[in-house]
C-alpha positions in Angstrom: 0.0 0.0 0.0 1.5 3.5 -1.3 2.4 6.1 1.5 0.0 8.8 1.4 1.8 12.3 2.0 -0.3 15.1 -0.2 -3.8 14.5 -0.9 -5.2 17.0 -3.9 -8.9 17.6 -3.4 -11.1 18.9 -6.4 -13.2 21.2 -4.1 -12.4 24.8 -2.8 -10.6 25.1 0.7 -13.5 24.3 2.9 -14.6 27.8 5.0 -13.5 27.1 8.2 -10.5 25.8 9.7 -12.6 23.0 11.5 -13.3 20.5 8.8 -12.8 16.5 8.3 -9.9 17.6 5.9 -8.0 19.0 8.4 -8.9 15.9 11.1 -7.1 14.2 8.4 -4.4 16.0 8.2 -3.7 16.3 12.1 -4.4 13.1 12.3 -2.1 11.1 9.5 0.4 14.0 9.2 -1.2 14.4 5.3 -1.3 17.2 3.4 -4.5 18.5 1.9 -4.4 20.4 -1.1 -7.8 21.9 -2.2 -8.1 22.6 -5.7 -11.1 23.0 -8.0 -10.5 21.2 -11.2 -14.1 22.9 -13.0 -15.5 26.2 -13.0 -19.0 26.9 -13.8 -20.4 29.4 -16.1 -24.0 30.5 -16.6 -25.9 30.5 -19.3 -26.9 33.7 -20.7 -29.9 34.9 -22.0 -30.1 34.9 -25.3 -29.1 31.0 -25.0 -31.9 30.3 -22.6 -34.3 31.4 -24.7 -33.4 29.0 -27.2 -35.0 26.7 -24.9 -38.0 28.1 -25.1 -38.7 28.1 -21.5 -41.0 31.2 -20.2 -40.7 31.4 -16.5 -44.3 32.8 -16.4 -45.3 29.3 -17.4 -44.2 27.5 -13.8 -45.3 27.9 -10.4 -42.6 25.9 -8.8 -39.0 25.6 -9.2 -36.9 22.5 -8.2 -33.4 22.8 -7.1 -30.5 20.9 -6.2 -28.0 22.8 -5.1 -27.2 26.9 -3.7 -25.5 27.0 -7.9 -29.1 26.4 -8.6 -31.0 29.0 -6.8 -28.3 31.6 -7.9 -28.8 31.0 -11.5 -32.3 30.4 -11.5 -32.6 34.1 -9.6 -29.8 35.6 -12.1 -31.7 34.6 -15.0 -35.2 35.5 -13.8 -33.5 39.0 -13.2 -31.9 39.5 -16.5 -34.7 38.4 -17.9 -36.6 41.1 -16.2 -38.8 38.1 -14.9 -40.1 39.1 -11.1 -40.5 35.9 -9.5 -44.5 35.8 -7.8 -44.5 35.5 -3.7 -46.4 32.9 -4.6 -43.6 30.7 -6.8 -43.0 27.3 -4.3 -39.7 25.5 -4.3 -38.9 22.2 -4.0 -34.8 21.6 -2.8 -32.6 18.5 -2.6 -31.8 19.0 0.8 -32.6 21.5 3.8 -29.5 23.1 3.7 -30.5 24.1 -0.3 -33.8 25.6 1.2 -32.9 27.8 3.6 -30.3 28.9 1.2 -33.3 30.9 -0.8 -33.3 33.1 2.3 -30.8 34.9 0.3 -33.4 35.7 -2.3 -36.9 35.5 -0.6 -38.8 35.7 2.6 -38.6 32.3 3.7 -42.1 30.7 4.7 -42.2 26.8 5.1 -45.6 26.7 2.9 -43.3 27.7 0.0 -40.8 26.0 0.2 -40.1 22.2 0.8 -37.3 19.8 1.7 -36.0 16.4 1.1 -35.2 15.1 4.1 -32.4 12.4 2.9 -30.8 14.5 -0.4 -33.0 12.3 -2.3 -35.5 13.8 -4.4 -38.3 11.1 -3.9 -38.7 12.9 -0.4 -40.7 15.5 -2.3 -43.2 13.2 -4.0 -45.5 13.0 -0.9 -45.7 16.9 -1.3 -45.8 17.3 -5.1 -48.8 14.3 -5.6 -50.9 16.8 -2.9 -50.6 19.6 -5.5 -51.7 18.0 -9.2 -52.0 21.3 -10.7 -48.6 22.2 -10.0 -46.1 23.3 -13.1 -42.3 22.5 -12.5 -39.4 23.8 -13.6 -35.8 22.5 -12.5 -32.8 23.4 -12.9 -29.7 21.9 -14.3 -26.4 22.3 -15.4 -25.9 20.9 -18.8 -23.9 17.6 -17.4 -27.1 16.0 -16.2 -28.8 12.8 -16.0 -32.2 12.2 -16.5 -32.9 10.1 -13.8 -34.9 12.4 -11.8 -36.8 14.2 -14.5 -37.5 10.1 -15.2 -38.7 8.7 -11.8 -40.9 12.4 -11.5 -42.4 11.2 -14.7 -43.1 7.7 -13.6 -45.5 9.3 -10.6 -46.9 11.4 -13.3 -45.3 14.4 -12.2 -44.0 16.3 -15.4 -40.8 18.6 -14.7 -39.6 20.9 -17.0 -35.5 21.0 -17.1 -33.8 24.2 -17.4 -30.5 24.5 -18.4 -29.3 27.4 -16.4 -25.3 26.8 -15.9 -22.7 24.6 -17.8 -19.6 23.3 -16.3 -16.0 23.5 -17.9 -12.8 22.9 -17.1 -10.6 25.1 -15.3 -7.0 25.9 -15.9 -4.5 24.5 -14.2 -2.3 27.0 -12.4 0.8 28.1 -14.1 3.9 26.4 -12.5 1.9 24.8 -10.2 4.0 20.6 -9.9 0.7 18.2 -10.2 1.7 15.4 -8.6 0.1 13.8 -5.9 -0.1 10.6 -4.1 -3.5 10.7 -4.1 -6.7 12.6 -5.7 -10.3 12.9 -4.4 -13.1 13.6 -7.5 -16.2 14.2 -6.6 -18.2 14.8 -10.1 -17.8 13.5 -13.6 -17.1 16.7 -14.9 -13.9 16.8 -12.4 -12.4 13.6 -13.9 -12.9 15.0 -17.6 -11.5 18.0 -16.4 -8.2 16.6 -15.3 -8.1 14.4 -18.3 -8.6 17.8 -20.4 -5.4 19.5 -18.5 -3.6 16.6 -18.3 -4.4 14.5 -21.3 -1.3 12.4 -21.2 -1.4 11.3 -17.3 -1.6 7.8 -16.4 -2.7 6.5 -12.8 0.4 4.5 -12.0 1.0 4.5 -8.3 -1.4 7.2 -8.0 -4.7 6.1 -5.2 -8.0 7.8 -6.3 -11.0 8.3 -4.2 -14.6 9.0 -5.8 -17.9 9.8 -4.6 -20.7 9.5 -6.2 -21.7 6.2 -8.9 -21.5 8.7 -11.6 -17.9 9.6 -10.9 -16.8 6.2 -10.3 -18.5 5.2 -13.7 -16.4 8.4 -15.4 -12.9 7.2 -13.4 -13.6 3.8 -15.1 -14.3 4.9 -18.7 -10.6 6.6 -18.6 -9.2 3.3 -17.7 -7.8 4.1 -14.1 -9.6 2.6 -11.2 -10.7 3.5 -7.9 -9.0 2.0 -4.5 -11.8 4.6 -2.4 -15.4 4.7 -2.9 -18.2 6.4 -1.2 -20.9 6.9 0.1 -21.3 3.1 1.3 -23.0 1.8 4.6 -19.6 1.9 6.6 -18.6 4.7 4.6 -21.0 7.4 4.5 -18.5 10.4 3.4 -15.8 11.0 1.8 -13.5 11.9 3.9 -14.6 8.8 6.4 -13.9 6.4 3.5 -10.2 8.2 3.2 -9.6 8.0 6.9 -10.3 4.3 6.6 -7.6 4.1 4.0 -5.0 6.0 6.0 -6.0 3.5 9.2 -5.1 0.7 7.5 -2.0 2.3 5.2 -0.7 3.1 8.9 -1.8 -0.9 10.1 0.2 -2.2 7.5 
């Protein structure tokens, strides 16, 4: 089992100084290097409209993620849209709701949670409302099995392309090399394939999360030695500690 001494992960530095990252790194004298392999870019007006969406036409909006709500608002504004008090939203997650506090008066009759990041929390509360006309939004690396399963409890969801990810440049004279690196979205593994088109895994230990990603790792040809979420290993950063337990064991 390789010695793991720097670890690069593909999200920004997390805000405070308390975090599972830097457990890690107390813990197994590891570095942590935090750096975003994608950037994302919104999608401008001119190109929504080439979706013919009309935001007039919804009364709800389904969101995913704080990116979400941010583009959905930034479009309804330059599209000189002004979004109804009466508009409900339906988030991934409660953390995601109380994020639209940002952007509205926050009234629990509005606005409704999944209570396990899984959007088949909200069907209970989206059968109660038939007449209901969704719109959710996306980035443009999607899959469609959400919009799917909504449509197999005849719910039918509109998706709005609002944002597009791409990949972001590598810092100038910045050494990539690393004994390990953490993805967490397809996008990041195309994105380090893009910068780096001729690296090969070698010694290298990567950790995913997510199916998707591990699916993405797999169609490059490299393989994964850390997966989550699983039952034991709910998070990331648990499924890395578990790694560095038994690198330290051995």
């Amino acid at each position: 089992m390789k010695k793991i001494k720097n670890i690069l992960i593909s999200q920004p530095r997390p805000l405070s100084d308390r975090n599972p990252y830097a457990d890690l790194e107390s813990t197994f004298g590891v570095q942590c290097d935090f750096q975003q392999l994608i950037r994302v870019e919104g999608v401008g007006v001119r190109e929504f409209r080439e979706q013919h969406i009309y935001f007039e036409d919804y009364t709800a909006v389904i969101v995913s993620s704080r990116l979400g709500i941010d583009h959905y608002f930034r479009l309804c504004e330059e599209s000189r849209f002004s979004v109804p008090q009466t508009m409900h939203y339906y988030c991934i997650s409660e953390a995601v709701g109380n994020y639209l506090q940002k952007y509205i008066q926050y009234r629990k009759r509005k606005v409704f949670a999944a209570d396990n990041n899984r959007f088949e929390d909200l069907l209970p509360a989206m059968l109660r409302r038939p007449n209901e006309k969704y719109l959710m939004v996306m980035s443009d690396v999607h899959n469609d099995e959400t919009i799917n399963m909504f449509a197999e409890n005849n719910i039918h969801v509109k998706p709005a392309i609002m944002y597009r990810t791409v990949a972001a440049e590598w810092p100038e004279n910045k050494p990539f090399d690393y004994d390990m690196i953490v993805f967490f979205t397809p996008s990041g593994v195309a994105a380090l394939k893009k910068n780096f088109p001729d690296w090969e895994q070698g010694n290298t230990v990567i950790a995913c999360f997510g199916a998707n990603t591990l699916a993405a790792i797999e169609e490059q040809g490299w393989h994964a030695d850390i997966q989550a979420p699983t039952p034991e290993c709910p998070s990331i950063t648990t499924a890395i500690k578990k790694y560095l337990e038994a690198q330290q064991e051995s």
